[in-house]
N, C-alpha and C positions, 0 to 999 in steps of 0.2 A: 575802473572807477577810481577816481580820487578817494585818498583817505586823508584822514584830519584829525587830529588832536587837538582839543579846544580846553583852552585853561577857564579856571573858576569862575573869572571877572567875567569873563564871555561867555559861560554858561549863562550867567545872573541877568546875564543883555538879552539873551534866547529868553528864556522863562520866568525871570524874577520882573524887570525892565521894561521887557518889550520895544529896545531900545531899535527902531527904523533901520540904526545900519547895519543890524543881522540880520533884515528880513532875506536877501540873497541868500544866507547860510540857511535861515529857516525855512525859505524853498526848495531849495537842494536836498536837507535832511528831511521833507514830506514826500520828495517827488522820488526820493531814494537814489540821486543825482551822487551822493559822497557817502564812503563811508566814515563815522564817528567812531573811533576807536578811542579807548579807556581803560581804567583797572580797575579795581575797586576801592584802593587807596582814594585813587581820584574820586569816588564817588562817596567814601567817606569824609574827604574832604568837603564834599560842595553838603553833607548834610551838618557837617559841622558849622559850616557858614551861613547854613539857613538860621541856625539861631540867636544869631547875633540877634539881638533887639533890634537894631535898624532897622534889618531884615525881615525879621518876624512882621515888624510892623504893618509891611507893606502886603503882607501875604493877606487873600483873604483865606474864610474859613479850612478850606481843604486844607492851606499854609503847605509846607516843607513836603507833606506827603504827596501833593501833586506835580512838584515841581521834581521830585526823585521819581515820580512816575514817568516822567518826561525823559527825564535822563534813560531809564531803561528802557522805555519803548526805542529810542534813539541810539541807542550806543551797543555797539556789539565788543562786548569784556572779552579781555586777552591778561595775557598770565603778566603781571611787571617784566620792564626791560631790565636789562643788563646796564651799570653804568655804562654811560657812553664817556669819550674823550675828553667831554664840553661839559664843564663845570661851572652852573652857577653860582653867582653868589647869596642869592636866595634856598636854602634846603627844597623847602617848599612847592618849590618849582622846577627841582631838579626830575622828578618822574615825567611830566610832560615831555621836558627834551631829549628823556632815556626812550622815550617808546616814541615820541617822534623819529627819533638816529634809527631807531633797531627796527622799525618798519616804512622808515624812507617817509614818512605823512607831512603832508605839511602842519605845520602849530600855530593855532592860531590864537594872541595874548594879547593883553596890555599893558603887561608888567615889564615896567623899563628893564630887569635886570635879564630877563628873557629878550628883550627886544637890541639888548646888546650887545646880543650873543648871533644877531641876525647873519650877520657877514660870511662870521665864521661858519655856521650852521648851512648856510647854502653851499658848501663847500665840497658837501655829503648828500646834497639832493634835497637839506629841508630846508622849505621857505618858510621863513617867520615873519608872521604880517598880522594887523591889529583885525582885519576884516576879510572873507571867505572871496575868492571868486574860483569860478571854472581854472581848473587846470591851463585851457587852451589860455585864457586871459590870462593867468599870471605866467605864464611862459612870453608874452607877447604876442601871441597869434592874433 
């Protein structure tokens, strides 16, 4: 089974959003098609960004508690990676591409300083791409 690391932005597209071009990932994540790997950092992060005001805004009543709901029923937590070789230049985003490297997953982001890291990062087995498909598809099958 595919596994996947999915950065914040593209969390917020899953369940904050509801933004069309993750519904492929949000079939996959129902149908138990991939697995979602994460850490907790990672997930203190995305509660940190629910509170942005923008954010908040958009949320209705349940707000931030249902969308971290989402996140746990989805994501099976593993201990942080090791740095890996590939150092962004965002901190911020460097956990993503440590436990994508240390468990081979593909990372899926939209943060250009991760997306520039793409080349290099396939190099080691991860693909970095703004949106989900099957394994078989992104190999070309």
């Amino acid at each position: 089974m595919d596994q996947v690391v999915i950065d914040t932005n593209v969390v917020l597209d899953l369940f904050v959003f509801d933004d069309p071009a993750v519904a492929p990932l949000r079939a996959a994540l129902a149908h138990g098609r991939v697995t979602w790997i994460a850490t907790a950092a990672m997930r203190d992060e995305l509660r940190r960004v629910l509170d942005y005001p923008h954010l908040a805004r958009r949320l209705d009543d349940a707000g931030s508690d249902a969308v971290l709901a989402a996140f746990d029923r989805h994501v099976r937590r593993l201990e942080p990676a090791d740095k890996s070789p590939f150092t962004c230049r965002d901190p911020d985003d460097q956990r993503f591409i440590d436990l994508a490297v240390a468990h081979g997953a593909a990372l899926l982001s939209k943060d250009t300083q991760v997306l520039a890291l793409a080349r290099r990062l396939a190099r080691v087995g991860v693909q970095v791409t703004r949106s989900w498909a099957p394994q078989a598809e992104r190999a070309g099958a």
